[in-house]
C-alpha positions in Angstrom: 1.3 -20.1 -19.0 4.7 -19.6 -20.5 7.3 -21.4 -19.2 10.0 -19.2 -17.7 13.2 -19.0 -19.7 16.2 -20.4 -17.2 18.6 -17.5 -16.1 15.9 -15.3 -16.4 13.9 -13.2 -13.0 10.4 -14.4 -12.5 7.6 -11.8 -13.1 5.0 -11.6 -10.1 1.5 -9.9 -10.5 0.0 -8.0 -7.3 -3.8 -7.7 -7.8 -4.2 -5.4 -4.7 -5.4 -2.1 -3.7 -2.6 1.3 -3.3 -1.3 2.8 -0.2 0.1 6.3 -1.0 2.2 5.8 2.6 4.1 3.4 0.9 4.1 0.9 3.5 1.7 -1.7 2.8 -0.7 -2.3 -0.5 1.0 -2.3 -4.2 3.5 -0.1 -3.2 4.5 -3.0 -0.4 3.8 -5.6 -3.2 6.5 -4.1 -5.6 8.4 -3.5 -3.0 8.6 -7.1 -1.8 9.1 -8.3 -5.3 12.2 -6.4 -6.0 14.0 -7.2 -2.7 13.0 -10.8 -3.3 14.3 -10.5 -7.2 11.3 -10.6 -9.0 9.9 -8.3 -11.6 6.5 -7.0 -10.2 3.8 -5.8 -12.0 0.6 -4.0 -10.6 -3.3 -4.3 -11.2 -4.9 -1.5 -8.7 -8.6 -2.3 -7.4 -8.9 0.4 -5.1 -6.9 4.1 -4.0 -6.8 4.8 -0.6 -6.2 7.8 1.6 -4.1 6.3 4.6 -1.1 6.9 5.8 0.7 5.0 9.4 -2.0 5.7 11.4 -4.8 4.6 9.9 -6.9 5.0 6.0 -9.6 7.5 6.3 -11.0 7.0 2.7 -10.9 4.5 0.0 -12.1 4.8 -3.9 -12.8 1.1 -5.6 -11.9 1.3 -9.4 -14.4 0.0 -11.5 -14.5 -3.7 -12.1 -14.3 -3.3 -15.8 -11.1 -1.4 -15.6 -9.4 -3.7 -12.8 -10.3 -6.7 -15.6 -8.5 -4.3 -18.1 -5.3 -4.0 -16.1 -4.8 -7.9 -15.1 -5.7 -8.5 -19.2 -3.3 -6.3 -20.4 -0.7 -7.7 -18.1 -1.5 -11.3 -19.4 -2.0 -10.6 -23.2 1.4 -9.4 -23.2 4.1 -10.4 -20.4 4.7 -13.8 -19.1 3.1 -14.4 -15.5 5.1 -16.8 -13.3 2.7 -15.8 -10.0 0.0 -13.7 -8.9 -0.5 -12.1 -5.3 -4.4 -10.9 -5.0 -4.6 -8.5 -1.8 -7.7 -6.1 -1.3 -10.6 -6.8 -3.5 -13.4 -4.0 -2.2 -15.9 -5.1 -4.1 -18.1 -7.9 -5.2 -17.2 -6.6 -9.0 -13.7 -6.4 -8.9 -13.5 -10.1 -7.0 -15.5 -11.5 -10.2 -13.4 -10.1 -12.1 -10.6 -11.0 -10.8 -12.0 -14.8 -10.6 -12.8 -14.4 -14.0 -9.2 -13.6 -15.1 -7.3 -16.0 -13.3 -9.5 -19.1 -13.9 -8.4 -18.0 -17.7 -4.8 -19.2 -16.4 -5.8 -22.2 -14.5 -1.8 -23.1 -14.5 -0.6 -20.3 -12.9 -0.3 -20.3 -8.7 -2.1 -17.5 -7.1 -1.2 -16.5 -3.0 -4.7 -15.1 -1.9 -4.3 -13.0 0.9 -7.9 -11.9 2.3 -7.4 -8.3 3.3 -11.0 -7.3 5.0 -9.9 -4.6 7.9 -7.0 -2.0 7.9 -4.8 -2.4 11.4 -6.8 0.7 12.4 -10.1 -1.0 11.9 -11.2 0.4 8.6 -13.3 -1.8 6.3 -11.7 -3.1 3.2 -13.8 -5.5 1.4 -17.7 -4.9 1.1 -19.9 -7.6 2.2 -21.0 -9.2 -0.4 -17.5 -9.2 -2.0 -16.9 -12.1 0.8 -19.4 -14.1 -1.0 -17.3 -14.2 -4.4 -13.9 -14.2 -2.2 -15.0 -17.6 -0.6 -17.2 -18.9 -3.6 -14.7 -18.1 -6.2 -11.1 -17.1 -5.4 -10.7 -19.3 -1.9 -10.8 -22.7 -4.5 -9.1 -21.2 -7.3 -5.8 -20.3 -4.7 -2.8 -21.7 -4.1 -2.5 -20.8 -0.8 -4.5 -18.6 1.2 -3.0 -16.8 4.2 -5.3 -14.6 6.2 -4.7 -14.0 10.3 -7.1 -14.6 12.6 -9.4 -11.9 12.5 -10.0 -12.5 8.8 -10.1 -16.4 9.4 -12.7 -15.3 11.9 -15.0 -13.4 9.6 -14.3 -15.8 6.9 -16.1 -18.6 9.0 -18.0 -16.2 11.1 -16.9 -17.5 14.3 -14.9 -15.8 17.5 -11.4 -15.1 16.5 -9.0 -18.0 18.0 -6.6 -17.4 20.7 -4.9 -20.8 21.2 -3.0 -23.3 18.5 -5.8 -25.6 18.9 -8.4 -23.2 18.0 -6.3 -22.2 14.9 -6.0 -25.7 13.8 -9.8 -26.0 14.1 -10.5 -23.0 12.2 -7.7 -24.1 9.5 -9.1 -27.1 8.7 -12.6 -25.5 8.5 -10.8 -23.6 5.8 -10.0 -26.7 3.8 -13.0 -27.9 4.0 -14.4 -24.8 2.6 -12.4 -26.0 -0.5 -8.9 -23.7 -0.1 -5.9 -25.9 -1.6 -3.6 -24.8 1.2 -3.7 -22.4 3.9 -1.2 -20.5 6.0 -3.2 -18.9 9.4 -1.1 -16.5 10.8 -0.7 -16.0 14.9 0.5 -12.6 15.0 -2.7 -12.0 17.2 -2.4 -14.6 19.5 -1.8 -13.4 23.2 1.6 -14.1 24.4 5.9 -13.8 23.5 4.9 -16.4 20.6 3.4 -15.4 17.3 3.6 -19.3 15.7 1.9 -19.4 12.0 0.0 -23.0 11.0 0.6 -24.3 7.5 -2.3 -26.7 6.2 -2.3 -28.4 2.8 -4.4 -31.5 2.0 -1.5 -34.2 3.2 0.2 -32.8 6.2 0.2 -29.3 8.5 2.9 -27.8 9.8 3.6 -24.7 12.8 6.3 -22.2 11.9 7.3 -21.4 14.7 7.7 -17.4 15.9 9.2 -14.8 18.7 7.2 -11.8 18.7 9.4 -8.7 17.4 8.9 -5.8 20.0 8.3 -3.0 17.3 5.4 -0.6 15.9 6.9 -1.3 12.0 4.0 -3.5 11.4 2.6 -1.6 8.6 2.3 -4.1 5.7 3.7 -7.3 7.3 0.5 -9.6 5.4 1.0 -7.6 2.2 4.4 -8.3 2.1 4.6 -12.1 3.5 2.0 -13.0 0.8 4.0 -11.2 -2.2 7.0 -12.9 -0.9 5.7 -15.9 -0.9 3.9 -15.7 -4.4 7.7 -14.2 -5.3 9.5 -17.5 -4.2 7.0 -19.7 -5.6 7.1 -17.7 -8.9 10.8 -18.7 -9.0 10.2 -22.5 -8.2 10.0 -23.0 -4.5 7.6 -25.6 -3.2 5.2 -24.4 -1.3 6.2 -25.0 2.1 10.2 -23.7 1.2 8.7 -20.5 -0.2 6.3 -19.7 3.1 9.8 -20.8 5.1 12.0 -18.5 2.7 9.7 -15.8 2.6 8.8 -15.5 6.5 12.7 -15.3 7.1 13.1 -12.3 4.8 10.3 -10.8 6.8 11.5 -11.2 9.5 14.1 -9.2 8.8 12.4 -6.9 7.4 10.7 -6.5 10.6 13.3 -6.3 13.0 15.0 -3.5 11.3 12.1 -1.1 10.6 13.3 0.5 13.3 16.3 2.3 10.8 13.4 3.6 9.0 11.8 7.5 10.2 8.5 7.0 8.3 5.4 8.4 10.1 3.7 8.5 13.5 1.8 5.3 14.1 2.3 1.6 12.8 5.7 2.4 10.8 6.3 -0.1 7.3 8.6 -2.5 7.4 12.0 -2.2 6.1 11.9 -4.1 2.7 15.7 -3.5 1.8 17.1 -4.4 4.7 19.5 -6.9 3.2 20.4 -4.5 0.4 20.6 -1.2 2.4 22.5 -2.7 5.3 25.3 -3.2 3.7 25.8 0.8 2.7 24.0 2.7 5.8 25.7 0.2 8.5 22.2 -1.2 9.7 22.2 -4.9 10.8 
């Protein structure tokens, strides 16, 4: 790994598949990068047809040509992060494994997108295998929610902190470096996320947002995070940095007229508010 040049933006790889919608996927990735002033580049495992109410086909790329894309990126450009979303397959997550333990030095935010909002499978079985064999160790940080914490461990999905602390610590000792467990699904006005690395956890605490502009709110956390750690946050500063700006992003998805179902998020809201009058 290069070291970056000081003055100059970070670059942040998204390993992920596309959303044509724009709301969630690569397009959030890049989208996240740039508002959080990183360069972003792209390595596409799978196409999609989806759009805010739900993806009603999806086309994995072949694992030779996913191992292409992230090589070219690294033969050429310096890498100061890399987000890995959706996988699909069992190929594609060797692959991917295979490429990043190449830069052992370089942090990775793993975020292990399995099921689409609207209940559509993203990640083939065995591809779980490889995903916790492979890519859970090799991570930085890994920050799934609590249905994909659930199928990770096959157990019932948690609805209380304790049970999240239980099932985060299960994740450590399946060999993760760090974890961030998400409580967006936990009943109730609170959505509180649980940060676990080996010395000390942590709640972040949350209000829920009343709002259907939830498309994309895990893609873009983890590329914001791998975005503030690729310009030299610790670890716990860049989840804390990066679920402020989502917050944001959340609350003001509401200026945004895409779609009729789970609308994105609104990315720009810090640049955009200044010239269109949105708070």
């Amino acid at each position: 790994m290069q070291d970056p040049i000081p003055g100059q933006i970070a670059n942040v790889l998204s390993i992920a598949g596309s959303d044509p919608s724009g709301g969630a996927g690569i397009q959030a990735d890049l989208k996240t990068f740039a508002a959080c002033a990183t360069f972003g580049m792209a390595a596409i495992t799978a196409l999609t047809a989806q759009n805010t109410r739900g993806v009603s086909a999806v086309m994995a790329l072949e694992p030779s040509f996913v191992r292409a894309q992230i090589e070219a990126v690294f033969a050429d450009i310096r890498v100061d992060a890399v987000k890995v979303g959706m996988i699909a397959n069992a190929g594609s997550a060797t692959a991917i494994a295979d490429c990043l333990d190449a830069h052992p030095d370089i942090p990775v935010v793993l975020d292990p997108v399995m099921v689409a909002k609207g209940g559509a499978s993203l990640l083939e079985a065995e591809a779980v295998g490889v995903l916790k064999t492979r890519l859970l160790a090799r991570a930085t940080l890994v920050t799934p929610n609590l249905p994909e914490v659930a199928a990770l461990l096959g157990d019932d999905e948690a609805v209380s902190r304790a049970a999240m602390g239980r099932q985060a610590e299960a994740l450590m000792a399946m060999g993760a470096r760090a974890v961030l467990v998400k409580g967006g699904h936990l009943p109730g006005p609170q959505c509180p996320d649980l940060f676990v690395e080996r010395s000390a956890a942590f709640w972040f605490e949350g209000q829920r947002i009343e709002t259907v502009n939830t498309h994309g709110t895990g893609c873009s956390l983890s590329s914001a995070i791998a975005a503030e750690i690729a310009k030299g946050q610790a670890l716990r500063q860049a989840v804390s940095s990066a679920r402020i700006w989502l917050g944001g992003a959340i609350r003001t998805g509401g200026a945004l007229s895409v779609g009729s179902g789970h609308g994105p998020i609104h990315h720009f809201h810090a640049l955009w508010s200044r010239h269109a009058g949105h708070d």
